[in-house]
N, C-alpha and C positions, 0 to 999 in steps of 0.2 A: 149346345151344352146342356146338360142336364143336371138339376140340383137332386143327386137324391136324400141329401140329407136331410134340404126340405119336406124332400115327400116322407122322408119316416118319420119328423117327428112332429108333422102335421096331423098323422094319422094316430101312433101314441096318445097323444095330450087331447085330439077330439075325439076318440075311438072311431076314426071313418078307416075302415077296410080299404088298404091300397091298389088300387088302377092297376089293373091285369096288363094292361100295355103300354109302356112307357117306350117311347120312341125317342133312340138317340140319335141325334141330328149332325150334322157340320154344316155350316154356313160359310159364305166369303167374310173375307175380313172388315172388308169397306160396304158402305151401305148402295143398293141397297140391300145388304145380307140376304143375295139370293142361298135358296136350299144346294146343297153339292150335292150332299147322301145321305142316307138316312135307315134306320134298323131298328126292329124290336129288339126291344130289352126284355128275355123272359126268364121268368120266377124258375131256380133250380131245381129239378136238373133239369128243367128244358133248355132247351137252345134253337135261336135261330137259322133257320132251316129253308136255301134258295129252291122256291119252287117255280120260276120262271119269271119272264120279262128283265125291263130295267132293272141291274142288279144295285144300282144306287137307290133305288127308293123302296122305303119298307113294306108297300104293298107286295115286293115281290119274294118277300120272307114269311113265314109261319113258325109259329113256336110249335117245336115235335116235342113229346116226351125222348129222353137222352135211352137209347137201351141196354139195359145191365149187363 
C-alpha cells in the first residue's frame, strides 16, 4: 500500500521535490508479506506502459508520455 498523502505533504512542508517513481505494491495478507505485484505510479499524463517480462512486477513497466 502506499501512503501518498504522506508523500505530498512531506514534500510541501520540507520543500524536497517528489520521487519520480513510486511503486505500488500488493503484498499477502499474513506474514511473511510476500510481494504478489507490483507497478509504477507515474506523474500525469504518463502512464504505465507493459514492455515485457513478469507482468506482476514493475520492472516490467515504463512510464510513456499519454499521446494527445
Amino acid at each position: 500500500m502506499v501512503d501518498l498523502l504522506d508523500r505530498s505533504t512531506t514534500g510541501a512542508s520540507d520543500a524536497i521535490a517528489p520521487l519520480d517513481a513510486l511503486i505500488q505494491t500488493v503484498k499477502e495478507a499474513t506474514p511473511p508479506l510476500a510481494l504478489k505485484a507490483s507497478r509504477p505510479m507515474c506523474r500525469y499524463p504518463n502512464y504505465p506502459h507493459y514492455i515485457g517480462g513478469d507482468r506482476y512486477l514493475s520492472d516490467s513497466c515504463d512510464c510513456r508520455n499519454a499521446a494527445p
